[in-house]
DSSP file (Angstrom, degrees, kcal/mol; ACC not computed):
  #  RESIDUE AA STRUCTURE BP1 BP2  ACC     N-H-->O    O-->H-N    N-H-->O    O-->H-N    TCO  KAPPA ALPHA  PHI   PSI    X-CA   Y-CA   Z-CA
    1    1 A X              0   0    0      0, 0.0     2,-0.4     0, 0.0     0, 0.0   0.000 360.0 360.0 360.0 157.1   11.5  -12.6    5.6
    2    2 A X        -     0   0    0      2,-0.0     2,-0.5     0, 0.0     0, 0.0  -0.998 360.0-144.0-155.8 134.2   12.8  -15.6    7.8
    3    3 A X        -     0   0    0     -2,-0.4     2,-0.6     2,-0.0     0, 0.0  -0.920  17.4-127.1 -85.7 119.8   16.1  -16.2    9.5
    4    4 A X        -     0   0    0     -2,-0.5     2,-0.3     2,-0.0    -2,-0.0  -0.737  32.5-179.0 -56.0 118.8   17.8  -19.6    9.8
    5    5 A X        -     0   0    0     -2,-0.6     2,-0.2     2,-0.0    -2,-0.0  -0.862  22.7-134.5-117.8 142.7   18.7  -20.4   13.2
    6    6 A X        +     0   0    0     -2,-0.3     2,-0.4     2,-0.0    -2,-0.0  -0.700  30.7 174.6 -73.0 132.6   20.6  -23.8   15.0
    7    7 A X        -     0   0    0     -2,-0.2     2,-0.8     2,-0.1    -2,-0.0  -0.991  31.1-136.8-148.3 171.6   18.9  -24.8   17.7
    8    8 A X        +     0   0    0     -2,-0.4     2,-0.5     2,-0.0    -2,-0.0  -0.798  30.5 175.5-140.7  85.5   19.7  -28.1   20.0
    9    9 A X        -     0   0    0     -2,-0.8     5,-0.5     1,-0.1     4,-0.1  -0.826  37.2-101.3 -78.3 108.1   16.1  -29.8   20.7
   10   10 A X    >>  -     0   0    0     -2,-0.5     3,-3.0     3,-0.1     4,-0.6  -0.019  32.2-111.3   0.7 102.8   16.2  -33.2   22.7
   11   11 A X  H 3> S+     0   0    0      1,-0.3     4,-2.1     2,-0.2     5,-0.3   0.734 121.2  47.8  13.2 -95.9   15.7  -36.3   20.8
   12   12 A X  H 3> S+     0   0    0      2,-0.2     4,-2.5     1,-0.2    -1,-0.3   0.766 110.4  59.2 -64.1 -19.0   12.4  -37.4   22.0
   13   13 A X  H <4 S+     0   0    0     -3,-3.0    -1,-0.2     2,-0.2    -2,-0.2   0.984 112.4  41.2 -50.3 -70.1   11.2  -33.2   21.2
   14   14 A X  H >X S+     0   0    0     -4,-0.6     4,-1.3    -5,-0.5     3,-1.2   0.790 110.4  53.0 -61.7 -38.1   12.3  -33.7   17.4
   15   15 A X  H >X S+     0   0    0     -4,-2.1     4,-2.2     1,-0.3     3,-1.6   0.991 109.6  55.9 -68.4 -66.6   10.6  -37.4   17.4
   16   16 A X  H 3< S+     0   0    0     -4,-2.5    -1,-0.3    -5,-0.3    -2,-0.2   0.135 117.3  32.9 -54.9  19.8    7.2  -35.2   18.8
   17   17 A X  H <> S+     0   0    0     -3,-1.2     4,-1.1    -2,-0.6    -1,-0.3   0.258 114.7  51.8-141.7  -4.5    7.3  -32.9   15.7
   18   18 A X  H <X S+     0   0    0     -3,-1.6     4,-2.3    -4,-1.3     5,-0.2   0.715 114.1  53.6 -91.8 -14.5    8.6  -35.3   12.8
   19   19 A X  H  X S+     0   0    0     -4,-2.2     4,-0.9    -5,-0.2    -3,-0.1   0.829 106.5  47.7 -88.1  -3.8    5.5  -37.4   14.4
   20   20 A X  H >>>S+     0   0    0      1,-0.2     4,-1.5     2,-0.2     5,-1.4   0.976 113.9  53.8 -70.4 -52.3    2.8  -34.0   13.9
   21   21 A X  H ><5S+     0   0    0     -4,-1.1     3,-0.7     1,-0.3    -2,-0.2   0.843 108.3  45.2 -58.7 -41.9    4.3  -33.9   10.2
   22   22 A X  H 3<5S+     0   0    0     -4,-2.3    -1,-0.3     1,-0.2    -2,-0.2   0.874 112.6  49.9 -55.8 -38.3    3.5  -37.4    9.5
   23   23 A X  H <<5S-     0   0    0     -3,-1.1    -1,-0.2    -4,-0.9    -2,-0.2   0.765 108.5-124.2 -67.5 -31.9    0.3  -37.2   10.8
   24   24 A X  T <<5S+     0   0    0     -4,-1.5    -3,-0.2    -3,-0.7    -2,-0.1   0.145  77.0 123.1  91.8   1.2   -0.5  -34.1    8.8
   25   25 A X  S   <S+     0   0    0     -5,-1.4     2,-0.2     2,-0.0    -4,-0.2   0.957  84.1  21.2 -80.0 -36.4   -1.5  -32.1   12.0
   26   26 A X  S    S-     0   0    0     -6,-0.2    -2,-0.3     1,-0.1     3,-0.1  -0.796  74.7-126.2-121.4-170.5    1.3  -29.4   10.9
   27   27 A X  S    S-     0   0    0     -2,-0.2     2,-0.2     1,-0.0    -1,-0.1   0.706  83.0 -36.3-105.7 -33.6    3.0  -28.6    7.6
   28   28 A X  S  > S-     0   0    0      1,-0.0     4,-0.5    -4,-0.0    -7,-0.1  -0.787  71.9 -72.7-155.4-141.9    6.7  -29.1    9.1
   29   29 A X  H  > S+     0   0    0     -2,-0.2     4,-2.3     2,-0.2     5,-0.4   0.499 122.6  56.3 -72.9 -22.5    8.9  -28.5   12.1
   30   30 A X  H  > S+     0   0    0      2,-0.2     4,-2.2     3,-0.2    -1,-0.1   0.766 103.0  53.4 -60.0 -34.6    9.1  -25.1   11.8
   31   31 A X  H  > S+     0   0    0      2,-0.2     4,-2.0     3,-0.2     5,-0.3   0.966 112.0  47.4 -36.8 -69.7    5.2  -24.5   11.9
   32   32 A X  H  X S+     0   0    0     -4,-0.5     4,-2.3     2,-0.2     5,-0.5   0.848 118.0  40.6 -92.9 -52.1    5.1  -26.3   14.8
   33   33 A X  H >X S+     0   0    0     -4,-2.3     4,-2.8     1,-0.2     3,-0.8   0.971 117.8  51.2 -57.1 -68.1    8.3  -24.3   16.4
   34   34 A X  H 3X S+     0   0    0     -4,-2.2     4,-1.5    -5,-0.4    -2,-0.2   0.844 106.5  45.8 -36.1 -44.7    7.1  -21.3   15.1
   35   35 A X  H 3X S+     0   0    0     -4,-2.0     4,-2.5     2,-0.2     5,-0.3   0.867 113.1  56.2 -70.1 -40.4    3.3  -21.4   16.4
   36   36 A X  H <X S+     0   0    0     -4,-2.3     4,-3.2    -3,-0.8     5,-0.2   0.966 109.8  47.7 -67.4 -40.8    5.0  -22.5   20.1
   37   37 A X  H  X S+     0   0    0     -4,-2.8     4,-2.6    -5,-0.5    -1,-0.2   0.950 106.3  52.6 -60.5 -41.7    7.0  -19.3   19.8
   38   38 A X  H  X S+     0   0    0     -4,-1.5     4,-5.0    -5,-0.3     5,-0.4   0.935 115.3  41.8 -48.0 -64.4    4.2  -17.1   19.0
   39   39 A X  H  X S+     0   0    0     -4,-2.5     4,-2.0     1,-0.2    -2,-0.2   0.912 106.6  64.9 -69.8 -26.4    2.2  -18.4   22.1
   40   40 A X  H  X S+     0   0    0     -4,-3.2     4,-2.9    -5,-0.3    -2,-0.2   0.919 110.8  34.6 -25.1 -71.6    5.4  -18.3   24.1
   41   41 A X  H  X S+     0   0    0     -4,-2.6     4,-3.3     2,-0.2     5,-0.4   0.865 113.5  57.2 -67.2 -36.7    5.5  -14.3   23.7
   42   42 A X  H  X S+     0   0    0     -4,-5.0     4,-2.8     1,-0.2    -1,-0.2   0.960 111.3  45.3 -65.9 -31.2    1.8  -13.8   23.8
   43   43 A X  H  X S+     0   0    0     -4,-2.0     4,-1.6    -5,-0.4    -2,-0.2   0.939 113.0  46.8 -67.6 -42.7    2.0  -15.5   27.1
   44   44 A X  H  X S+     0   0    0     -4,-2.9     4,-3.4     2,-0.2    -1,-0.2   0.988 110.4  53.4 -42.8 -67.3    4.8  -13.6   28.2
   45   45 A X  H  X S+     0   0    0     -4,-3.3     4,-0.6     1,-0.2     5,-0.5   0.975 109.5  56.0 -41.9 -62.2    3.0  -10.1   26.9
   46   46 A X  H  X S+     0   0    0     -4,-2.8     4,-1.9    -5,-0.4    -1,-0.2   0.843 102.8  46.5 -30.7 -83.7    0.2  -11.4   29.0
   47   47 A X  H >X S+     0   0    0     -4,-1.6     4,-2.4     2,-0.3     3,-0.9   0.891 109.8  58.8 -34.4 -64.6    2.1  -11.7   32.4
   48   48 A X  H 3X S+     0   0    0     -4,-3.4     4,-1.3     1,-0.3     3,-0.5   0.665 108.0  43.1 -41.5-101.0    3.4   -8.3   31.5
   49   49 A X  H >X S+     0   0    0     -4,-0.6     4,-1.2     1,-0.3     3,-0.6   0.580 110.3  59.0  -3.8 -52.2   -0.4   -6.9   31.4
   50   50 A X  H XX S+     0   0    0     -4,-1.9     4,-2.8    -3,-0.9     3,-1.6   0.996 109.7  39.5 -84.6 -64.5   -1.1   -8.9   34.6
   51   51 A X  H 3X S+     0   0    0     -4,-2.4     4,-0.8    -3,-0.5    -1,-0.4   0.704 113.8  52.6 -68.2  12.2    1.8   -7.0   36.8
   52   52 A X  H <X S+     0   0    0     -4,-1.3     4,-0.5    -3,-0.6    -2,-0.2   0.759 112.8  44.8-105.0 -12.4    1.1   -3.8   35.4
   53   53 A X  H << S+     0   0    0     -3,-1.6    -2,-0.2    -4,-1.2    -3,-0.2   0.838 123.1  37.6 -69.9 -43.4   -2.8   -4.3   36.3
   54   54 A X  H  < S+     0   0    0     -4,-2.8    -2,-0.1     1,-0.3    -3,-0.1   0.528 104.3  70.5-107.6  11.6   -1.9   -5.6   39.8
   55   55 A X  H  < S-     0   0    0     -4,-0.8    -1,-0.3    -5,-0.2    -2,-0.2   0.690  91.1-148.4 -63.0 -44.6    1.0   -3.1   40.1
   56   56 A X    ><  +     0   0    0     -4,-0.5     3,-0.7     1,-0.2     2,-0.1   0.563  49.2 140.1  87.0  -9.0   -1.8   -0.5   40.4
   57   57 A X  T 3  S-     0   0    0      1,-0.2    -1,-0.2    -5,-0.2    -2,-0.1  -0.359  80.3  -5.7 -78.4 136.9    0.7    2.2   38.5
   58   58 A X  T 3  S+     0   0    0      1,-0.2     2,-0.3    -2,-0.1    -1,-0.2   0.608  86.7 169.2   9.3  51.8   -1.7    4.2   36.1
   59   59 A X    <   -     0   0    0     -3,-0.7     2,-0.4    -6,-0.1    -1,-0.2  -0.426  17.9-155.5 -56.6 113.0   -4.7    2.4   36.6
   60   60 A X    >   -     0   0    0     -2,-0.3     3,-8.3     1,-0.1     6,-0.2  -0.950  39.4-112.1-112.9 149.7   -8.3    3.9   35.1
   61   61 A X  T 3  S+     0   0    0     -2,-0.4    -2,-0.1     1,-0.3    -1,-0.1   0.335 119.1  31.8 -51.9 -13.0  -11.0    3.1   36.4
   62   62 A X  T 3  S-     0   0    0      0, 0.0    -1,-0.3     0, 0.0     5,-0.2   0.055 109.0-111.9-128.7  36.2  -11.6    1.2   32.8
   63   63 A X    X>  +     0   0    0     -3,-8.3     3,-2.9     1,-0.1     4,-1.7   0.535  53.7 165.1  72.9   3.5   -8.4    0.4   32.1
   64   64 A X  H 3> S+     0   0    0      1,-0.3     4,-2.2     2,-0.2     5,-0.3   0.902  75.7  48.8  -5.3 -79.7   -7.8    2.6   29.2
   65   65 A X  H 3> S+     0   0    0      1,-0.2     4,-2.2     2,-0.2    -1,-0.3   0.840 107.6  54.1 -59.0 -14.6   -3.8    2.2   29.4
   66   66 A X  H X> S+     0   0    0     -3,-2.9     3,-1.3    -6,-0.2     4,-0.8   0.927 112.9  44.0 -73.7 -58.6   -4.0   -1.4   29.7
   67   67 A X  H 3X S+     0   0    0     -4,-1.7     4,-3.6     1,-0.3    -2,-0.2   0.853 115.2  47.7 -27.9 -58.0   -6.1   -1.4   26.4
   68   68 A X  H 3< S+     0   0    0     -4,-2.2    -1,-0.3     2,-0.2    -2,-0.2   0.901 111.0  52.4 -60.7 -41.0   -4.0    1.0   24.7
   69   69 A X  H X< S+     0   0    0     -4,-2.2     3,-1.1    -3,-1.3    -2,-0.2   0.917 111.5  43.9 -43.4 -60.0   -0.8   -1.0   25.7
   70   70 A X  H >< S+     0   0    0     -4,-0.8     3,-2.5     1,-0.3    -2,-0.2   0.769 103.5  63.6 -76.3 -35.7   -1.8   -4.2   24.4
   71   71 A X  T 3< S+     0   0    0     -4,-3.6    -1,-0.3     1,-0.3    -2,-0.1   0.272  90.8  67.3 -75.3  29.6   -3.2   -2.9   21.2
   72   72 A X  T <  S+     0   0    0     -3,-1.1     2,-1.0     2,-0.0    -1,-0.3  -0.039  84.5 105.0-122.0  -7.2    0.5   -1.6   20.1
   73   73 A X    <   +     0   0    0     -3,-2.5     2,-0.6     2,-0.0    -3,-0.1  -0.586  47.5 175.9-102.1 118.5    1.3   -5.2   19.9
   74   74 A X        -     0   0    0     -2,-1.0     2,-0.3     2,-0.0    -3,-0.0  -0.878   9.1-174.8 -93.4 136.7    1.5   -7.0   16.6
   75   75 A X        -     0   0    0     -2,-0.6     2,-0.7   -33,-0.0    -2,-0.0  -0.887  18.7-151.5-135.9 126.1    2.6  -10.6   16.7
   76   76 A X        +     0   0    0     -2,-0.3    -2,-0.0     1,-0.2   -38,-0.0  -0.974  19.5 176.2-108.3 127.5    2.9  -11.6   12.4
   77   77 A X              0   0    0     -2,-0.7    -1,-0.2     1,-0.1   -39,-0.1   0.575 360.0 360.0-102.6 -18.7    2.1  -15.4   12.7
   78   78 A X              0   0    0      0, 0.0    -1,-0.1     0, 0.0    -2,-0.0   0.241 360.0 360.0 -92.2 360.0    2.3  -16.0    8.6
């Protein structure tokens, strides 16, 4: 399922994604938003991992909880 959303990019933004589509390097502007969003949150989800490692709050000694945290996230990219 997919929502429509408005969203109010900058000129020269939209000009950098009608020029991927031309090119063929993505399939529309929405790929292209969509894959930036994707890495957006995994990068976010990261940073989260990274203070809770250097927070030191239930650290084992191999990191068990980080593991377990990060595999409870699904990101559906299709």
């Amino acid at each position: 399922m997919s929502i429509q959303i408005s969203v109010r990019i900058p000129d020269h933004l939209v000009n950098s994604l009608d020029e991927l589509v031309v090119s063929g390097a993505a399939r529309s502007r929405a790929s292209v938003i969509e894959r930036a969003l994707v890495r957006e949150m995994r990068y976010q989800r990261r940073l989260q991992e990274v203070e809770i490692v250097n927070s030191g709050v239930g650290v084992d000694e191999d990191l068990n909880s980080l593991a377990r945290l990060s595999s409870n996230v699904a990101l559906d990219v299709d």
